[in-house]
Structures are given as C-alpha cells and as structure tokens.
DSSP file (Angstrom, degrees, kcal/mol; ACC not computed):
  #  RESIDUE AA STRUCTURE BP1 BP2  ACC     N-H-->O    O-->H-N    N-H-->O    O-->H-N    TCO  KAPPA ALPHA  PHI   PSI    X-CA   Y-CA   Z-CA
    1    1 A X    >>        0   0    0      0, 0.0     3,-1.3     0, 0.0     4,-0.9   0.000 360.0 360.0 360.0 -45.1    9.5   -3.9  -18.1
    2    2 A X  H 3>  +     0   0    0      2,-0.2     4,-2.3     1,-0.2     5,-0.1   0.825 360.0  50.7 -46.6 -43.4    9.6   -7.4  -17.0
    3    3 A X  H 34 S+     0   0    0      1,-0.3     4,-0.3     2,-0.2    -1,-0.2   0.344 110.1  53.9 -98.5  15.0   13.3   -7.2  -15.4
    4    4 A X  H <> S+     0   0    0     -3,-1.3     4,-1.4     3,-0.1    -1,-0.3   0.465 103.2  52.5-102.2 -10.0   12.1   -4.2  -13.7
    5    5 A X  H >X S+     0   0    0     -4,-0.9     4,-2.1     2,-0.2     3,-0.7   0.961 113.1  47.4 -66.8 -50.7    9.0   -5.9  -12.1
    6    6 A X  H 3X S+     0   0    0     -4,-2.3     4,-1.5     1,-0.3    -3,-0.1   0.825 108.7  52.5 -65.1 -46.4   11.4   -8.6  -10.8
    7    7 A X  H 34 S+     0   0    0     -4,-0.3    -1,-0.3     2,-0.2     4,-0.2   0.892 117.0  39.1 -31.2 -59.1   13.8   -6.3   -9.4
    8    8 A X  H XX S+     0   0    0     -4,-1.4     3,-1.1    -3,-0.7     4,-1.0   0.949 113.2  56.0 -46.1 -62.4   11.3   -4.6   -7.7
    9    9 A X  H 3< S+     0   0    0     -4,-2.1     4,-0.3     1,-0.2    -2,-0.2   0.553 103.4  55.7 -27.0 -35.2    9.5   -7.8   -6.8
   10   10 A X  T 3< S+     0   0    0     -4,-1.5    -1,-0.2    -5,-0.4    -2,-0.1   0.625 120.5  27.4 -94.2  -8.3   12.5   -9.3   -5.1
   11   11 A X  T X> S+     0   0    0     -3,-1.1     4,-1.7    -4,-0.2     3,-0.8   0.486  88.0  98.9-116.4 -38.2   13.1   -6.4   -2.8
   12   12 A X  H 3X S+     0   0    0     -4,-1.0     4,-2.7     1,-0.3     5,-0.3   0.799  90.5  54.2 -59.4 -26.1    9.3   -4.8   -2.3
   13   13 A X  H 3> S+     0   0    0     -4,-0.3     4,-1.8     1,-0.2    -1,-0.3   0.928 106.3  43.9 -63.0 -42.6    9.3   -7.0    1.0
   14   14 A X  H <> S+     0   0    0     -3,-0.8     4,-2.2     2,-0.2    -2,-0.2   0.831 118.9  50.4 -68.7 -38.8   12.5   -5.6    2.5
   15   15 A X  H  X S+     0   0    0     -4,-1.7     4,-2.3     2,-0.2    -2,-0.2   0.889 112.2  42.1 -76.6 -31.6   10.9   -2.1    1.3
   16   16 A X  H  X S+     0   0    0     -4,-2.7     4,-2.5     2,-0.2     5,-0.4   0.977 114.9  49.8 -81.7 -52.4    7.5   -2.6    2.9
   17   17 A X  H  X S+     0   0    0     -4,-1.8     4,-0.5    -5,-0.3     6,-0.3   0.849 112.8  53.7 -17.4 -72.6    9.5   -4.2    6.3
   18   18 A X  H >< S+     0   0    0     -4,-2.2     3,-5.8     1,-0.2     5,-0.2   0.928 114.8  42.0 -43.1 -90.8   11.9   -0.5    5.8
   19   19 A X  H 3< S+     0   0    0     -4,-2.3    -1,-0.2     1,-0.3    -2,-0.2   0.673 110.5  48.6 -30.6 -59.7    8.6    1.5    5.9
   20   20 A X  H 3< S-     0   0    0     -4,-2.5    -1,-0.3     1,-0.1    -2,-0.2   0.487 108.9-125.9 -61.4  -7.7    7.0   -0.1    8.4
   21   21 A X    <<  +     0   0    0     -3,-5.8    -3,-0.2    -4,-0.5    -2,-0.1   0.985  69.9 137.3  45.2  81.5   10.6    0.3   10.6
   22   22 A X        +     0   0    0     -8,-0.1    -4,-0.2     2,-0.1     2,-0.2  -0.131  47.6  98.8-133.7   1.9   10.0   -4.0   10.9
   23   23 A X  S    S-     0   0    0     -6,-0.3     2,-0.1    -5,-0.2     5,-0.1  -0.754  87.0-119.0-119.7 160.7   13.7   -4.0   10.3
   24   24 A X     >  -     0   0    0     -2,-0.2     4,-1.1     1,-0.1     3,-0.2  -0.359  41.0-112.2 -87.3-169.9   16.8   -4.3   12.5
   25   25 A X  H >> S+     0   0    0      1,-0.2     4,-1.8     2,-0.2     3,-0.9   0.953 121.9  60.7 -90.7 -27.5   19.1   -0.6   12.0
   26   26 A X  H 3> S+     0   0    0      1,-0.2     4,-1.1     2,-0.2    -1,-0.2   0.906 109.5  34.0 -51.2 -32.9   21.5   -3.1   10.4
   27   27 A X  H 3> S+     0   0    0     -3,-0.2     4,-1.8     2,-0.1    -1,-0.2   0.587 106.6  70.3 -81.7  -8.4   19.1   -4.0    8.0
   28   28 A X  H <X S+     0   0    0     -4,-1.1     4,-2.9    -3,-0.9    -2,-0.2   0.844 106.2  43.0 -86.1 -39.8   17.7   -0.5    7.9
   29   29 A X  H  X S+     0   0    0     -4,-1.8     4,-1.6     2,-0.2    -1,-0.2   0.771 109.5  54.1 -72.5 -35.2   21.0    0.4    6.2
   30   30 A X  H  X S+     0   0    0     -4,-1.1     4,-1.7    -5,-0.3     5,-0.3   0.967 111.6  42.7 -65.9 -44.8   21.2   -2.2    4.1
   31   31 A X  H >X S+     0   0    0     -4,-1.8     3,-2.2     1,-0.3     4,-1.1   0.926 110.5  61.4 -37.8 -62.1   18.0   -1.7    2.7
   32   32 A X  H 3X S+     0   0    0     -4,-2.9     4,-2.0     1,-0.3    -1,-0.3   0.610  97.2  57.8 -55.7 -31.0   18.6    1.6    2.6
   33   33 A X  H 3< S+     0   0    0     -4,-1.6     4,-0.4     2,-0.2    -1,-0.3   0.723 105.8  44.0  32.8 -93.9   21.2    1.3    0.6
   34   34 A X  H << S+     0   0    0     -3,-2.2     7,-0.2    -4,-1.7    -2,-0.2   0.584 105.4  53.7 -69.7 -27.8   19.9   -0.1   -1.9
   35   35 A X  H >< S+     0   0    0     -4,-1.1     3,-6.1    -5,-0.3     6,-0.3   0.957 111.6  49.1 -81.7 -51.8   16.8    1.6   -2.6
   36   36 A X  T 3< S+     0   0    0     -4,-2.0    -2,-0.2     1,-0.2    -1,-0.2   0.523 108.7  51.6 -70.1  17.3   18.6    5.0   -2.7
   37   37 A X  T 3  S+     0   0    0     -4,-0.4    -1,-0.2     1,-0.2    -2,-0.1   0.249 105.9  69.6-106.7  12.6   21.2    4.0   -5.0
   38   38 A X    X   -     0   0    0     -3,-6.1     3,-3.2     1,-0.1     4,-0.4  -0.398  65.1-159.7-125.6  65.8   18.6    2.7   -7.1
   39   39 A X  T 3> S+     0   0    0      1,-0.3     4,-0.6     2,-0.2    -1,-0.1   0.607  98.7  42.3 -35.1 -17.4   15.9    5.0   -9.2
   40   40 A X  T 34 S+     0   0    0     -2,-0.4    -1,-0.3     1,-0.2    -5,-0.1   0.892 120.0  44.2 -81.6 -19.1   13.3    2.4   -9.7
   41   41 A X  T <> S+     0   0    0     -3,-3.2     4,-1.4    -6,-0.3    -2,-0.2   0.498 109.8  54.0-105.7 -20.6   13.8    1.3   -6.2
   42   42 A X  H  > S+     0   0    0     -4,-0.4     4,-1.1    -7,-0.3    -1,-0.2   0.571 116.9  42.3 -96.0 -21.1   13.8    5.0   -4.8
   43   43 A X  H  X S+     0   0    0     -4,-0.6     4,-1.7    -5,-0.3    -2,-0.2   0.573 106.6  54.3 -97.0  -9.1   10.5    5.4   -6.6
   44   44 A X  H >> S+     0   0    0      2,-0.2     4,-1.7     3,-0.1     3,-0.5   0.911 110.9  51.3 -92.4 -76.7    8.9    2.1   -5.8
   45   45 A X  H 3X S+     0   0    0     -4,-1.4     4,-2.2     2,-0.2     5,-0.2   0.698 111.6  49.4 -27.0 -56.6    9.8    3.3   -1.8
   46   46 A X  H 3X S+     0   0    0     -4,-1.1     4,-0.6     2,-0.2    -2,-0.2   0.866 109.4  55.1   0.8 -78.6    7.9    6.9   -2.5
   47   47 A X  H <X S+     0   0    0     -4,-1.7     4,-1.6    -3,-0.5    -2,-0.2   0.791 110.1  36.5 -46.7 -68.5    5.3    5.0   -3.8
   48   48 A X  H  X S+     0   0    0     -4,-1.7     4,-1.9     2,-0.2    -1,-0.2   0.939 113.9  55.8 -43.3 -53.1    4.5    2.7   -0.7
   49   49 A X  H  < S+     0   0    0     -4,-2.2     4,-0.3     2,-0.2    -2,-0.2   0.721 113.8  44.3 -73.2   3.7    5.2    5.4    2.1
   50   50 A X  H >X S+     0   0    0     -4,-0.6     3,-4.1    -5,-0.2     4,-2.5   0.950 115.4  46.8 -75.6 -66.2    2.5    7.5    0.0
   51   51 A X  H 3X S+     0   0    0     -4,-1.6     4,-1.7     1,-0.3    -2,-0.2   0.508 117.3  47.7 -15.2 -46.1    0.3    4.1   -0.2
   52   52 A X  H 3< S+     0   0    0     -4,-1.9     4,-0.5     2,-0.2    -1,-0.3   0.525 106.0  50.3 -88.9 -30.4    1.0    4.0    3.4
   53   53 A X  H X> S+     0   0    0     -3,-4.1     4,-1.7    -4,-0.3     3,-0.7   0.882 108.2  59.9 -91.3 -60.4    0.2    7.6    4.4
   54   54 A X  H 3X S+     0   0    0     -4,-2.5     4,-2.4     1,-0.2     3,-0.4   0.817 107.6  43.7 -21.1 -64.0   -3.1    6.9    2.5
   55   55 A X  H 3X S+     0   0    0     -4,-1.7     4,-1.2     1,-0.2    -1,-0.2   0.775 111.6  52.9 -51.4 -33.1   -4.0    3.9    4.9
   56   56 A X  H <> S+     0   0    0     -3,-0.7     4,-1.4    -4,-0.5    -1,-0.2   0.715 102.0  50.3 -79.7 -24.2   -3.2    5.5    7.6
   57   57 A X  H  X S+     0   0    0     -4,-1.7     4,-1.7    -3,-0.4    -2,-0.2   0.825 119.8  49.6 -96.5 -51.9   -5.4    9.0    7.1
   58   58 A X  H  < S+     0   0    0     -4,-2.4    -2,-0.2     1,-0.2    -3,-0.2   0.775 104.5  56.1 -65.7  -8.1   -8.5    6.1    6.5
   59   59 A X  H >< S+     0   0    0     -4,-1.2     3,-0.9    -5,-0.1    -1,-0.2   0.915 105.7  48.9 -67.5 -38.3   -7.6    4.4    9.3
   60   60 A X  H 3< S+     0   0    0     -4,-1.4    -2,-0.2     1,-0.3    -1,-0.1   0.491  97.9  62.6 -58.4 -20.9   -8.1    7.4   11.1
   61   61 A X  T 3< S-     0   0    0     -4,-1.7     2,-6.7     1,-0.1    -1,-0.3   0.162  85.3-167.3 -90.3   7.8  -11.6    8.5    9.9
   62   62 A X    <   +     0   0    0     -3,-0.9     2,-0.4     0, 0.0    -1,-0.1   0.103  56.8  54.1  39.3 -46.0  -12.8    5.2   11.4
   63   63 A X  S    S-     0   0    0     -2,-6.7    -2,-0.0     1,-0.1    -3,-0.0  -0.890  92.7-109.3-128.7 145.1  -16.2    4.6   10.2
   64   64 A X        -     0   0    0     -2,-0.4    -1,-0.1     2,-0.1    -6,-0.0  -0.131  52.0 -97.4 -54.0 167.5  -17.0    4.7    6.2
   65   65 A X        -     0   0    0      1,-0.1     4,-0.4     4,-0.0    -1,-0.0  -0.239  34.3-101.2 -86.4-167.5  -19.3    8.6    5.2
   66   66 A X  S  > S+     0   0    0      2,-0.2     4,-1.0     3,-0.2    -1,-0.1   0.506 123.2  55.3  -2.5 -64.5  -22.9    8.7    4.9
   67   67 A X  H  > S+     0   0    0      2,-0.2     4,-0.9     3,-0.1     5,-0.1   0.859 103.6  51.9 -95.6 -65.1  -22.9    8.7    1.6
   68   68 A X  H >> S+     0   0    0      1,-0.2     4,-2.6     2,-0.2     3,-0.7   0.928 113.6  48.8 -46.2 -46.2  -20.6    5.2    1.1
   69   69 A X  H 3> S+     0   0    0     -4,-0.4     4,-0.9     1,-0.2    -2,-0.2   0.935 113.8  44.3 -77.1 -26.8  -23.1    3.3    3.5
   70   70 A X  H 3X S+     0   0    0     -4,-1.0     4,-0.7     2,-0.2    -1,-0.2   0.549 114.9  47.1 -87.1  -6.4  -26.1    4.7    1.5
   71   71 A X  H <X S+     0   0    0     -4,-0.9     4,-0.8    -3,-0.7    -2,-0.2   0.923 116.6  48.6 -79.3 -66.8  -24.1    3.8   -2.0
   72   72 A X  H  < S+     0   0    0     -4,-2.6     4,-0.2     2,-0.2    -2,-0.2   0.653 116.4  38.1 -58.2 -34.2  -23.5    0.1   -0.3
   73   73 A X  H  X S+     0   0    0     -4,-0.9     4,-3.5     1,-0.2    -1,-0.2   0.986 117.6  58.9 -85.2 -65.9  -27.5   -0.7    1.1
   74   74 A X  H  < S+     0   0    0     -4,-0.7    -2,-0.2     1,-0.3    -1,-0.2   0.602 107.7  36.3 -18.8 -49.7  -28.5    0.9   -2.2
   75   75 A X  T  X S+     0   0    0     -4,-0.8     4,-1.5     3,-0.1    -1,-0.3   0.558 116.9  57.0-108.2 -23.0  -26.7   -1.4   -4.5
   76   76 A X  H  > S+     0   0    0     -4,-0.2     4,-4.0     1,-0.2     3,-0.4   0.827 103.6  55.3 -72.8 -52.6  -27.6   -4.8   -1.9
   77   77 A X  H  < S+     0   0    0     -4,-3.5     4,-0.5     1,-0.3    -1,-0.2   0.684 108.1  43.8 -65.1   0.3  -31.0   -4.1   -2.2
   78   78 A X  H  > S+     0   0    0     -4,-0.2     4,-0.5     2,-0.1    -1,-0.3   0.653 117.3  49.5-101.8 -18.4  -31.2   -4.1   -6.5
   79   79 A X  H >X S+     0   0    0     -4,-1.5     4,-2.2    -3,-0.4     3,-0.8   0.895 105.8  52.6 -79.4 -10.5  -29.3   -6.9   -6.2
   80   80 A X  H 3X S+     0   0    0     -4,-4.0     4,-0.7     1,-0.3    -1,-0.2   0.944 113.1  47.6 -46.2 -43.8  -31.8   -8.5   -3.5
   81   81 A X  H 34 S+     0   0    0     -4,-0.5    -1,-0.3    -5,-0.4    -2,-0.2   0.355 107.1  56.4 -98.3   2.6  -34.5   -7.7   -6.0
   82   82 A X  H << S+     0   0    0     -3,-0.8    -1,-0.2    -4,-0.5    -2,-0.2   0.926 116.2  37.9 -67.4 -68.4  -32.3   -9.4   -8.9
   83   83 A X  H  <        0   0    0     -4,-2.2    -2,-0.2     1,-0.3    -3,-0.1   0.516 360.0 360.0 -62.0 -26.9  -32.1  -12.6   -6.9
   84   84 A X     <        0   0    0     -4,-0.7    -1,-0.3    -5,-0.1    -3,-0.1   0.238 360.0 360.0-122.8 360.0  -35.5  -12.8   -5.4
C-alpha cells in the first residue's frame, strides 16, 4: 500500500496540473502517458476529475442553503453559551 501511495504521490501534481489543462501539450502527452498506461494512475486521474467536477457544481451554487447557515448560527450560539 505504501509503494502505491508514493507512486501516486510522486505524480498527483503532474495529474492535478493535466486536469486543470496547467500543462504544455508536450507535457500533456507525457503525463498522459503515464497515467493511462498505468491502473492506479488511471484511477487516481478518475478520481480528481470527479473531485474536480464536484468543486466546480459548488462553485456554481454560490451561496451555502438555508438550511447550512441555520445548522452554522445554530451550533455558534451553544457554543457561545458554553464559553460565556
């Protein structure tokens, strides 16, 4: 498990770069490259552009619900009454 973190680890920069299209298309090939010729590495990529699609549909919804800001006020104001 370990010499798959590090594998991963040694690369996940180059992978997030590749998602983000941060890379030049020479590097876009290497990367690519390497992640599909690699199943841990093909899954670890998956995995970010999901992670990635995610941020992106909450970035888009701008503002936190209803519900979250009334969770958030809700949980200052017993600890106010902890502290005070």
């Amino acid at each position: 498990m370990k010499k798959k973190r590090n594998k991963i680890a040694a690369i996940q920069n180059d992978i997030l770069r590749y998602v983000y299209h941060e890379v030049s298309p020479s590097e876009a090939g290497e990367i690519a490259s390497r992640i599909f010729s690699d199943p841990e590495l093909e899954d670890e990529f998956y995995n970010l552009v999901s992670l990635k699609g995610n941020l992106e549909r909450l970035e888009a919804k701008g503002e936190p619900s209803r519900r979250s800001i009334n969770n958030i006020l809700a949980y200052s104001r017993s600890l106010d009454s902890i502290i005070h």
